[in-house]
N, C-alpha and C positions, 0 to 999 in steps of 0.2 A: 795719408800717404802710405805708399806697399812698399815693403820690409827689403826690397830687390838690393838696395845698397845696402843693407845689414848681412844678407846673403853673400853676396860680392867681397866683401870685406870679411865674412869668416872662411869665404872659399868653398861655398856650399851653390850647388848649380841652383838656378833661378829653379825651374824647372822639378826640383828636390822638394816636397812639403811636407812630409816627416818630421821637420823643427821646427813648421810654423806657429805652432801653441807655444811651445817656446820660446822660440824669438819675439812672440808678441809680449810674453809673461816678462819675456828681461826686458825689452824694449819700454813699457809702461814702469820699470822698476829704474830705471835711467831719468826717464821725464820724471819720476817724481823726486830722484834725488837731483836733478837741474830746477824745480822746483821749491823746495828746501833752499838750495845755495842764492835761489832769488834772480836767478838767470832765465833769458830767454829761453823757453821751448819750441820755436819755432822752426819744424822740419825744413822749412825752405833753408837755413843759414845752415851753410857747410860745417862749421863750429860742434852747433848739436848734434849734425848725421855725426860728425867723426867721434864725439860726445857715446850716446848710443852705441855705433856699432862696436869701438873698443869697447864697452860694458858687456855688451852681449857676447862678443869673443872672449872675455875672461870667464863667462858666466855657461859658455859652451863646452873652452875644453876641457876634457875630462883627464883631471892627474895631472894640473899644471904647476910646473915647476915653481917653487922662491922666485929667483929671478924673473920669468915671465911677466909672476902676479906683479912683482916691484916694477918692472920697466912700464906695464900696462895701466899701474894705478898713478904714475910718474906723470905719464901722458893724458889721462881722464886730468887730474890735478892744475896739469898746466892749459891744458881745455879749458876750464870752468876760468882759471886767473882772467886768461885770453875774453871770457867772452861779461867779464867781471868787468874788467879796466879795458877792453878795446885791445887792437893790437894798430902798430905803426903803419900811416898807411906808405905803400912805396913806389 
């Protein structure tokens, strides 16, 4: 699968490949900690993209704030519960 949504989601134009060694280097460093936790890695489930790309945006910007890191490792955190136990369907 191509990184287009990892892009998308750090705000970086499709078009920009300057951080694609990067983005691939976080993006394999995310599957293996979704592999660890014993979770699906399956890029098709919206779960791992959001999974992933939040990884990669903490792992992108440079000089991130306390707060940022806490709100963004919050959201990774309740990701993995989410695709641990399911979520409600509605």
């Amino acid at each position: 699968m191509n990184n287009d949504y990892i892009k998308g989601f750090c705000g970086i134009p499709e078009n920009v490949n300057v951080y694609d060694a990067q983005i691939s280097a976080n993006k394999q460093m995310a599957l293996s900690r979704l592999e660890v936790a014993n979770v699906t890695t399956d890029e098709t489930n919206e779960l791992v993209k959001d999974y992933i790309a939040t990884f990669c945006r903490i792992r992108m910007v440079t000089e991130p704030s306390a707060t940022f890191i806490n709100s963004e490792t919050a959201r990774m955190k309740d990701i993995i519960v989410l695709l641990t136990y399911g979520r409600a369907k509605q």
